[in-house]
PyMOL Python script that loads the backbone (N, CA, C, O; Angstrom):
from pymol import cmd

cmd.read_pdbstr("""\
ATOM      1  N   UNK A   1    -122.879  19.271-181.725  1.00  0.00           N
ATOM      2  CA  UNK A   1    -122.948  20.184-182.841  1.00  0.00           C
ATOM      3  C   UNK A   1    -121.586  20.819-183.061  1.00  0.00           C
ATOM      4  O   UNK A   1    -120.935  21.265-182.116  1.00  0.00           O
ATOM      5  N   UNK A   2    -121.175  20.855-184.284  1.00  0.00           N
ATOM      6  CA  UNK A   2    -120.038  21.587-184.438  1.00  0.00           C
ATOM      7  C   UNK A   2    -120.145  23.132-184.517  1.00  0.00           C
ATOM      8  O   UNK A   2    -121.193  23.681-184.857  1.00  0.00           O
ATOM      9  N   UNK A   3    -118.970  23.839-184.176  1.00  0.00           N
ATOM     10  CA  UNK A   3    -119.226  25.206-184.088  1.00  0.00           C
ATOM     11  C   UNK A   3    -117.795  25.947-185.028  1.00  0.00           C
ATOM     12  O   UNK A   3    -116.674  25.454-184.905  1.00  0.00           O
ATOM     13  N   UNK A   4    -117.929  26.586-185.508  1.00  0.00           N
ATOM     14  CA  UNK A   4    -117.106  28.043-186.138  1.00  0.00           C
ATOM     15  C   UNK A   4    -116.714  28.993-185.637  1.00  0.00           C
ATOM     16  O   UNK A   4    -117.419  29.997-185.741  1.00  0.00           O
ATOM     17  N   UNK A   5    -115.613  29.071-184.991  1.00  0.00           N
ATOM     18  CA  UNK A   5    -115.083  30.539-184.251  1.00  0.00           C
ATOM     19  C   UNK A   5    -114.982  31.468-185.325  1.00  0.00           C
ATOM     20  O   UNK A   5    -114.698  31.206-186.494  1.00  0.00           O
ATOM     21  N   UNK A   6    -115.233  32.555-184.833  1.00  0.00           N
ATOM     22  CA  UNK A   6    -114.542  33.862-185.765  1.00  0.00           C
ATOM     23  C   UNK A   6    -113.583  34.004-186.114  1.00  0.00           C
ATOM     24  O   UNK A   6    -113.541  34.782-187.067  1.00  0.00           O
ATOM     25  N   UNK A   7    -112.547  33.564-185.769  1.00  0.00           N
ATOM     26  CA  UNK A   7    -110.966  33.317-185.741  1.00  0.00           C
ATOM     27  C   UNK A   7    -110.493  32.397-186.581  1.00  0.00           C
ATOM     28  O   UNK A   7    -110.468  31.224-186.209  1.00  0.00           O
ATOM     29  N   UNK A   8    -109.922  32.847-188.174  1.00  0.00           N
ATOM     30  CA  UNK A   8    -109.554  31.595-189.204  1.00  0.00           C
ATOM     31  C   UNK A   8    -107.752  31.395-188.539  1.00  0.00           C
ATOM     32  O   UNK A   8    -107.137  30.329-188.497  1.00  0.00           O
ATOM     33  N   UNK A   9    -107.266  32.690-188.108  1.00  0.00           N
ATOM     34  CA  UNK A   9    -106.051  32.166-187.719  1.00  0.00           C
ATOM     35  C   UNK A   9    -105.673  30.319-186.820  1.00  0.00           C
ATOM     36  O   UNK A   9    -106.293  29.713-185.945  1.00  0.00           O
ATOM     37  N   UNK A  10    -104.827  30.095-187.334  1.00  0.00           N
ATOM     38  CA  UNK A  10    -104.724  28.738-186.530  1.00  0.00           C
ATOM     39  C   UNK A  10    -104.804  27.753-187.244  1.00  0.00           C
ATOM     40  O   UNK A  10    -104.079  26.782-187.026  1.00  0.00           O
ATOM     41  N   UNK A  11    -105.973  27.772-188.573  1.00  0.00           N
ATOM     42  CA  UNK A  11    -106.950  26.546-188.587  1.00  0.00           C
ATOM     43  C   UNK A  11    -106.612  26.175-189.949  1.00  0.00           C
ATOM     44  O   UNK A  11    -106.289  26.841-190.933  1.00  0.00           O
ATOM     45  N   UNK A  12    -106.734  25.232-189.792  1.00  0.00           N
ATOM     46  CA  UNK A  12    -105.750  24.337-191.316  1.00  0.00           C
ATOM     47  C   UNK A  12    -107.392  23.843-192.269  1.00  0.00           C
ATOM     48  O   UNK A  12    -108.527  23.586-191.867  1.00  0.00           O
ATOM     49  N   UNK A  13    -106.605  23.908-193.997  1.00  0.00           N
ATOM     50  CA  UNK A  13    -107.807  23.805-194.953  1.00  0.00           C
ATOM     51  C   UNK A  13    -107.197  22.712-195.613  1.00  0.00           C
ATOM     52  O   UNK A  13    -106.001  22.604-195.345  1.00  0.00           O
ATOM     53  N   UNK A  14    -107.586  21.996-196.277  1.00  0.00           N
ATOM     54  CA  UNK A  14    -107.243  20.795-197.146  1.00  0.00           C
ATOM     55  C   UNK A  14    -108.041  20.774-198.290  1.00  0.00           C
ATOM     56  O   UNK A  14    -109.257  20.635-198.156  1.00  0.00           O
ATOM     57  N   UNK A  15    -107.394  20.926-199.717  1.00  0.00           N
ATOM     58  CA  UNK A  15    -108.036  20.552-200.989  1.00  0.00           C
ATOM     59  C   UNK A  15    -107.683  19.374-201.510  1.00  0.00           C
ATOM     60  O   UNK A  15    -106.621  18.796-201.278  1.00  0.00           O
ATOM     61  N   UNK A  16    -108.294  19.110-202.004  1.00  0.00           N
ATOM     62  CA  UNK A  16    -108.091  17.576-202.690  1.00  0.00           C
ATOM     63  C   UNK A  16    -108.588  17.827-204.195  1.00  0.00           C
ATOM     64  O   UNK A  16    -109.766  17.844-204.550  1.00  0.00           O
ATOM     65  N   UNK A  17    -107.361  18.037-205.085  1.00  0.00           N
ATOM     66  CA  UNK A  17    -108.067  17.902-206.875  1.00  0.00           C
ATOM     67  C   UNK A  17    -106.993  18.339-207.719  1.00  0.00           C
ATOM     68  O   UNK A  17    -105.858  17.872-207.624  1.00  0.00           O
ATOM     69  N   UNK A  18    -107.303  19.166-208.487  1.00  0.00           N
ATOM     70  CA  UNK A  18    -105.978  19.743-209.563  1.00  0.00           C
ATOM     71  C   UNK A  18    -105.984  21.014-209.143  1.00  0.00           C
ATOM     72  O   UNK A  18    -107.021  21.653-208.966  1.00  0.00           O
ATOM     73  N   UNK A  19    -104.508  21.583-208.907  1.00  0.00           N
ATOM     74  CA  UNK A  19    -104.653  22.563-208.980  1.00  0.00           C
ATOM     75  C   UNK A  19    -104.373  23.826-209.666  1.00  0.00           C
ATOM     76  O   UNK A  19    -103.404  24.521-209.970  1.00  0.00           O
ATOM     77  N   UNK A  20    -105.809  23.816-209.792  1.00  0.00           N
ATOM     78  CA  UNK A  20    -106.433  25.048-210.801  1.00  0.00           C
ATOM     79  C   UNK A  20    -106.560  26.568-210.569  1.00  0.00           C
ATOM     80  O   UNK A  20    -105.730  27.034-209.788  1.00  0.00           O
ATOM     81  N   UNK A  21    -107.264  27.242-210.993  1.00  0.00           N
ATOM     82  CA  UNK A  21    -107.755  28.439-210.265  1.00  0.00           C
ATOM     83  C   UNK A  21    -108.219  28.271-209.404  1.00  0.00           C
ATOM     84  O   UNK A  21    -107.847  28.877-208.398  1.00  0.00           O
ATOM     85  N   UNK A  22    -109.470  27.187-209.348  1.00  0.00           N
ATOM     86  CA  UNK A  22    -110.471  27.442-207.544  1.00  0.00           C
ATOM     87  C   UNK A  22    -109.075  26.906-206.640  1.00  0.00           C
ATOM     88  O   UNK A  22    -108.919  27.360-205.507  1.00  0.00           O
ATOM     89  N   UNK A  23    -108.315  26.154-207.076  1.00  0.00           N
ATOM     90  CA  UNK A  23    -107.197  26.062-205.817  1.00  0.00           C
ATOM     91  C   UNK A  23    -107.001  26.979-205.610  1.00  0.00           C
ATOM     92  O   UNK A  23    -107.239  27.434-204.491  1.00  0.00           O
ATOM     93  N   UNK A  24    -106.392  27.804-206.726  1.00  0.00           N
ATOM     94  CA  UNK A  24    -105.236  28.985-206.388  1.00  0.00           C
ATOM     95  C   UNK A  24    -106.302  29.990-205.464  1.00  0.00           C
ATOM     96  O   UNK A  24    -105.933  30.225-204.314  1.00  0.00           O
ATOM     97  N   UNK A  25    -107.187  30.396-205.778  1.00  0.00           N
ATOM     98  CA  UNK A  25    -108.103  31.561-205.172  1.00  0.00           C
ATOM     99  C   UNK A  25    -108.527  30.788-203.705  1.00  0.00           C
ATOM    100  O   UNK A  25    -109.182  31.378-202.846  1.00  0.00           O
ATOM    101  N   UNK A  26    -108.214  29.853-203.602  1.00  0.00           N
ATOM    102  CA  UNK A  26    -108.960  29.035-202.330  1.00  0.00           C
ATOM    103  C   UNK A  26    -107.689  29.333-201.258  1.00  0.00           C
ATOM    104  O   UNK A  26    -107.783  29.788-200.118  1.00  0.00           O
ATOM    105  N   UNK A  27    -106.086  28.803-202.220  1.00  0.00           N
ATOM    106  CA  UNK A  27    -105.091  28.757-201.347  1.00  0.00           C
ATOM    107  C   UNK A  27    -104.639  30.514-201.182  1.00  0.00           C
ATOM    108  O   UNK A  27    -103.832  30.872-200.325  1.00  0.00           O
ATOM    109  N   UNK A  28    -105.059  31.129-201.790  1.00  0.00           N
ATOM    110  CA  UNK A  28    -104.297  32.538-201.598  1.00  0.00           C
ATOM    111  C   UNK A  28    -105.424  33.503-200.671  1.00  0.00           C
ATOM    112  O   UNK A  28    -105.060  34.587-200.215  1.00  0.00           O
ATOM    113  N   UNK A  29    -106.682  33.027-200.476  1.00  0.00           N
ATOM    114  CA  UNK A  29    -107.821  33.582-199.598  1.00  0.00           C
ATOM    115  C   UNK A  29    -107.535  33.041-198.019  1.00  0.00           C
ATOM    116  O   UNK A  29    -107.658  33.698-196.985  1.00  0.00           O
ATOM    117  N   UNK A  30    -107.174  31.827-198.145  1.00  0.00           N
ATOM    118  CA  UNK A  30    -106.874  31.325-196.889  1.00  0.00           C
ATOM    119  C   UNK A  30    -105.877  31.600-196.267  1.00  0.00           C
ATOM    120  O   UNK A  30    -105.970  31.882-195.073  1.00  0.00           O
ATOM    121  N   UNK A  31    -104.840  31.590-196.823  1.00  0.00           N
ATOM    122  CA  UNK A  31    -103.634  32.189-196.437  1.00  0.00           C
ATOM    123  C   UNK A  31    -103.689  33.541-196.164  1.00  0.00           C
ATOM    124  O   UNK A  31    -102.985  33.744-195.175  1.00  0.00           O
ATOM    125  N   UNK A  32    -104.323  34.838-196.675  1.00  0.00           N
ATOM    126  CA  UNK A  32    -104.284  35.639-196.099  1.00  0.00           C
ATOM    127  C   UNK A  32    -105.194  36.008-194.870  1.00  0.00           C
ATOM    128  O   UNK A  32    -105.180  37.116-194.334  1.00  0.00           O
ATOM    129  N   UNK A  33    -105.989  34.951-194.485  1.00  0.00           N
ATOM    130  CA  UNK A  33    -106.988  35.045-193.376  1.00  0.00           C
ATOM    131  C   UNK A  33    -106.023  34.539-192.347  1.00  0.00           C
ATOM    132  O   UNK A  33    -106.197  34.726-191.143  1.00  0.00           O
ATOM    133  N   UNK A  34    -105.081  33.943-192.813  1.00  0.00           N
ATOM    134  CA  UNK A  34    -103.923  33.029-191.650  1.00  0.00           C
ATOM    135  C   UNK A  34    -104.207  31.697-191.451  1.00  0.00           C
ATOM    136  O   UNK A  34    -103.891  31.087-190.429  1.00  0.00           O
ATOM    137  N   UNK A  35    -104.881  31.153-192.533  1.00  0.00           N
ATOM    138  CA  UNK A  35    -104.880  29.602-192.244  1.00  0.00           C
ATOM    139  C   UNK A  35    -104.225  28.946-193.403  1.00  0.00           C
ATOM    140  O   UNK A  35    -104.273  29.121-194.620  1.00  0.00           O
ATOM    141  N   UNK A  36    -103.462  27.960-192.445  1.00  0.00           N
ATOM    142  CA  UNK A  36    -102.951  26.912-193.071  1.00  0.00           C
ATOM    143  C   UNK A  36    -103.665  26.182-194.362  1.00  0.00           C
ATOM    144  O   UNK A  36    -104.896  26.174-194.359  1.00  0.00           O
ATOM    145  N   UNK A  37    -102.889  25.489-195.606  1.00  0.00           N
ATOM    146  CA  UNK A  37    -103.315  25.023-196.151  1.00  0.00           C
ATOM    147  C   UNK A  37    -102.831  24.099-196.933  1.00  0.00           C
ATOM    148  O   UNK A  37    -102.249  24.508-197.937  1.00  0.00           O
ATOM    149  N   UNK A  38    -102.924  22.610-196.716  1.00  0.00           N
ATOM    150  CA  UNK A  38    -102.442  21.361-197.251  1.00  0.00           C
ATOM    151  C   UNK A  38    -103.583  21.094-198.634  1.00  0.00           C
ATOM    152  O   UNK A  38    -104.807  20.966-198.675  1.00  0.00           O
ATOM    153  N   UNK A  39    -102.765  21.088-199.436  1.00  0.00           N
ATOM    154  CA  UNK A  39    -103.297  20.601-201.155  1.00  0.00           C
ATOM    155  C   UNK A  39    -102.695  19.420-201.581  1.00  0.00           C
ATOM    156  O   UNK A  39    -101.520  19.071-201.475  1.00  0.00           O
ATOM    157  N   UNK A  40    -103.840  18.735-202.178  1.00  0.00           N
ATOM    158  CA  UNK A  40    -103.075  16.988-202.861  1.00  0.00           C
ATOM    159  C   UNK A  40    -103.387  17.149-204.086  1.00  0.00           C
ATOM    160  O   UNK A  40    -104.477  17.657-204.349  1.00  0.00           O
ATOM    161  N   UNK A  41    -102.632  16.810-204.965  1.00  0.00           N
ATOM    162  CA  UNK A  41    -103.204  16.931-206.581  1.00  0.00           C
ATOM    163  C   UNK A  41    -102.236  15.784-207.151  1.00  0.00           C
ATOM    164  O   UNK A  41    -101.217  15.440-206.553  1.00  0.00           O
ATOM    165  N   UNK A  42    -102.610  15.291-208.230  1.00  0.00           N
ATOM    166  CA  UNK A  42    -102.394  14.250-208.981  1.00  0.00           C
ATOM    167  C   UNK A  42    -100.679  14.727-209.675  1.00  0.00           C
ATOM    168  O   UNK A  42    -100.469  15.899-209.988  1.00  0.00           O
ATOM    169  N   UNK A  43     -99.747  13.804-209.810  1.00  0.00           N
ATOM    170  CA  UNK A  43     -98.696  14.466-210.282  1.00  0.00           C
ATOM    171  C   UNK A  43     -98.803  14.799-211.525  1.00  0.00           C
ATOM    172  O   UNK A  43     -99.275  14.003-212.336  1.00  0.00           O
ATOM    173  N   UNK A  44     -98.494  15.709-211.789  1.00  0.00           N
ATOM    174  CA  UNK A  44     -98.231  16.393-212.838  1.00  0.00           C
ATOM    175  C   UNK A  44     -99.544  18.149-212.853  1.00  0.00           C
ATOM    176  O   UNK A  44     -99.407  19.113-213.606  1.00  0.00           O
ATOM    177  N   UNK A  45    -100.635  17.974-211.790  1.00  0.00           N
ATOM    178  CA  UNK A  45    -101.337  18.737-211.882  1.00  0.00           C
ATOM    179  C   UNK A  45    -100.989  19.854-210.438  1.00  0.00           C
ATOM    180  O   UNK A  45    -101.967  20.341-209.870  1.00  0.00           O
ATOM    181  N   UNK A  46     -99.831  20.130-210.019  1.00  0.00           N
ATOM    182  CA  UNK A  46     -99.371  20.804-208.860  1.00  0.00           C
ATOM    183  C   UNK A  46     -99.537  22.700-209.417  1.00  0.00           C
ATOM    184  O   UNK A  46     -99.504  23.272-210.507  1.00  0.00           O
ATOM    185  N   UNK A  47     -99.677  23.041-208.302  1.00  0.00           N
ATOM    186  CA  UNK A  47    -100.253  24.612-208.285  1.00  0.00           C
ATOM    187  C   UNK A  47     -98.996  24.957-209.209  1.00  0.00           C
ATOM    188  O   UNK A  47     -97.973  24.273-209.251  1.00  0.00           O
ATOM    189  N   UNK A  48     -99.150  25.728-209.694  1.00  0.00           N
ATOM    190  CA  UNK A  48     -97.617  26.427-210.303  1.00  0.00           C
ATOM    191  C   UNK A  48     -96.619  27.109-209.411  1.00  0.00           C
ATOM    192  O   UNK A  48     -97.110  27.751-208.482  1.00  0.00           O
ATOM    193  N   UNK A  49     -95.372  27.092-209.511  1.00  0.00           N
ATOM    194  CA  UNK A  49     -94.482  27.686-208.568  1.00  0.00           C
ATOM    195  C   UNK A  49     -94.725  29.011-208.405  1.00  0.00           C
ATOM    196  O   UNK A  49     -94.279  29.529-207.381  1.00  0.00           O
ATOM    197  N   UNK A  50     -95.594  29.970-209.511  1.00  0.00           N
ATOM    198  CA  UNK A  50     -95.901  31.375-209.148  1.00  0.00           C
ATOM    199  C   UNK A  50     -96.965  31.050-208.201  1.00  0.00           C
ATOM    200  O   UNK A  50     -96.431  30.814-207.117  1.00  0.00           O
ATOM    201  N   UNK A  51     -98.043  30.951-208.142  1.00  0.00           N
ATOM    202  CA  UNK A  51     -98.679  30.633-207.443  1.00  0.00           C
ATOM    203  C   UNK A  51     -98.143  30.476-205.816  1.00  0.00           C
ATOM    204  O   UNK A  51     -98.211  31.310-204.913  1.00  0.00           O
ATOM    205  N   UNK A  52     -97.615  29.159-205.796  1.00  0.00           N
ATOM    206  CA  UNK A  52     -96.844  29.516-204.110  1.00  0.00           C
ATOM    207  C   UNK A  52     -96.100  30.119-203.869  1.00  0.00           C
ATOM    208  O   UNK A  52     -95.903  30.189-202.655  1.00  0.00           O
ATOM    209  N   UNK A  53     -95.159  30.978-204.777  1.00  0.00           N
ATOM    210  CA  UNK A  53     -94.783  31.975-204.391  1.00  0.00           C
ATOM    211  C   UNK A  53     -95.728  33.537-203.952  1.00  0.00           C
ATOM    212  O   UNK A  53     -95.386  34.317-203.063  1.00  0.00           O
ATOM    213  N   UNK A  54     -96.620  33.644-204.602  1.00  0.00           N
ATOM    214  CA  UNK A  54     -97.813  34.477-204.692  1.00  0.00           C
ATOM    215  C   UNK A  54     -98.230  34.038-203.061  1.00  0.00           C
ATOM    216  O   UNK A  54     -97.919  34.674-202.054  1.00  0.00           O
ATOM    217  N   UNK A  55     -99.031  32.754-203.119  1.00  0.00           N
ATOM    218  CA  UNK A  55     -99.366  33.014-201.366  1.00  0.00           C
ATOM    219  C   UNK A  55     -98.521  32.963-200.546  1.00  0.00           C
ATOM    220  O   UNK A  55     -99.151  33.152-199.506  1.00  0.00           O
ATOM    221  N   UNK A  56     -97.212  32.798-200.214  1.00  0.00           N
ATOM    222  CA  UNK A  56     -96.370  32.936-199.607  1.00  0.00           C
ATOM    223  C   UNK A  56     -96.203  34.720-198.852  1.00  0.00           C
ATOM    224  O   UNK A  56     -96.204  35.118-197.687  1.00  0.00           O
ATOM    225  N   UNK A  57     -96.121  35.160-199.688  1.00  0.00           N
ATOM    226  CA  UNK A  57     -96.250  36.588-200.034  1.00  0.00           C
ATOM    227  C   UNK A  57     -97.321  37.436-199.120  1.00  0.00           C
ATOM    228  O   UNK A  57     -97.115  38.324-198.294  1.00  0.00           O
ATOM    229  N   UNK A  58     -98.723  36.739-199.645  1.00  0.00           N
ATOM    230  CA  UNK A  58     -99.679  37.201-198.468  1.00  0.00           C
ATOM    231  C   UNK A  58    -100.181  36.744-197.565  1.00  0.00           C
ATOM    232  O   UNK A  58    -101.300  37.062-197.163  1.00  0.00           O
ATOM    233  N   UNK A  59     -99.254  35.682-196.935  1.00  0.00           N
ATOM    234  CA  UNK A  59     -99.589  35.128-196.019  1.00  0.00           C
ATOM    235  C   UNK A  59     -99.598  35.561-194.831  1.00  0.00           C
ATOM    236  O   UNK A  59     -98.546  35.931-194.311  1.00  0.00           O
ATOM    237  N   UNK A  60    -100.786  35.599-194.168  1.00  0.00           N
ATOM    238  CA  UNK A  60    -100.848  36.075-192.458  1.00  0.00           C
ATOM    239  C   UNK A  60    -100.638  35.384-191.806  1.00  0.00           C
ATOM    240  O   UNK A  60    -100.753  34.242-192.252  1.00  0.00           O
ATOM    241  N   UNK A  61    -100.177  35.509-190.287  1.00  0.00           N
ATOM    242  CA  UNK A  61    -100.225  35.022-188.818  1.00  0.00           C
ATOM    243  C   UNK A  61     -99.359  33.611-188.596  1.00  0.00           C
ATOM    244  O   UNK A  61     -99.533  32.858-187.638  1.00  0.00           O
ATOM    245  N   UNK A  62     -98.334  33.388-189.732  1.00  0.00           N
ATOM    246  CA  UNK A  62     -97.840  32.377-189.939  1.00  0.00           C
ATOM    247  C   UNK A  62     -98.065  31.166-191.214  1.00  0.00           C
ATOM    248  O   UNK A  62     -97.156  30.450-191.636  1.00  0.00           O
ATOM    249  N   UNK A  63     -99.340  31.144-191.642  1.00  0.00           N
ATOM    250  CA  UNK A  63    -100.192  30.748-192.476  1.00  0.00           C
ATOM    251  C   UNK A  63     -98.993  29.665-193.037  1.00  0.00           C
ATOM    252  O   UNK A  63     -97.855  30.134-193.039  1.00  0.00           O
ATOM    253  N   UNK A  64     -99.150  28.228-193.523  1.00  0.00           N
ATOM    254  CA  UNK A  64     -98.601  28.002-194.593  1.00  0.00           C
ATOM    255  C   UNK A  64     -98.851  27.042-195.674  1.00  0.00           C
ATOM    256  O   UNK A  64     -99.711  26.175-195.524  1.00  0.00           O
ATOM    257  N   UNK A  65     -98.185  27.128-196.718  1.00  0.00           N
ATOM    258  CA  UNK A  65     -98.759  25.771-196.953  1.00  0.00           C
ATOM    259  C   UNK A  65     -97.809  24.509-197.606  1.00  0.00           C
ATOM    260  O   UNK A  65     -96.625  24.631-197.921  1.00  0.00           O
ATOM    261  N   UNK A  66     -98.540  23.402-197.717  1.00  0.00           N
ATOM    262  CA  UNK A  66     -98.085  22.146-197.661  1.00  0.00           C
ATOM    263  C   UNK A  66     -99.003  21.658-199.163  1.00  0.00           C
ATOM    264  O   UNK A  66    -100.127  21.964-199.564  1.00  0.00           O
ATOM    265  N   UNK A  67     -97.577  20.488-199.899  1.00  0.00           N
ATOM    266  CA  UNK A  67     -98.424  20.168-200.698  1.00  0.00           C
ATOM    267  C   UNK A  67     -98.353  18.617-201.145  1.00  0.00           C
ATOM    268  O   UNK A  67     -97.525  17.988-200.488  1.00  0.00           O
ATOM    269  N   UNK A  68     -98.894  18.028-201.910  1.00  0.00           N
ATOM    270  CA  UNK A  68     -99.056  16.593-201.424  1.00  0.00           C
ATOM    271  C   UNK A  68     -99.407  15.677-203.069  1.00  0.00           C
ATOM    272  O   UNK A  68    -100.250  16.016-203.900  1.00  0.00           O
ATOM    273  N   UNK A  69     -98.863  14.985-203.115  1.00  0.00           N
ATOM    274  CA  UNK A  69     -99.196  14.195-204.650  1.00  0.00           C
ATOM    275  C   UNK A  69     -99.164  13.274-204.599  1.00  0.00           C
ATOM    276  O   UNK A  69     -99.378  12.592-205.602  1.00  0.00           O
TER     277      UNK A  69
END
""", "prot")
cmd.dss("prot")
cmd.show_as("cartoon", "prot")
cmd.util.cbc("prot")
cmd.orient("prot")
């Protein structure tokens, strides 16, 4: 059975799609919990540069992210 620590620090998230708002609110929630977060999106559909600058910003415990096309 798999299990869920209480602890998001550490733990890496991966989206896969365009990124949109549910990215952006997905990548800027995670990041401030302190988890990592790798995003793939189709070229031309990449988070906007405000945007990673934005989670950059509130990023906890090291948090970062990575992005992928």
């Amino acid at each position: 059975a798999e299990r869920w620590e209480s602890r998001f620090e550490g733990k890496r998230l991966a989206f896969v799609g365009d990124g949109n708002n549910v990215c952006t609110s997905l990548v800027q929630a995670a990041m401030m919990l302190g988890m990592s977060v790798h995003v793939a999106t189709p070229k031309g559909y990449e988070l906007p540069d405000e945007v990673v600058d934005q989670a950059a910003e509130v990023s906890q415990h090291g948090a970062g992210l990575t992005e992928f096309t």
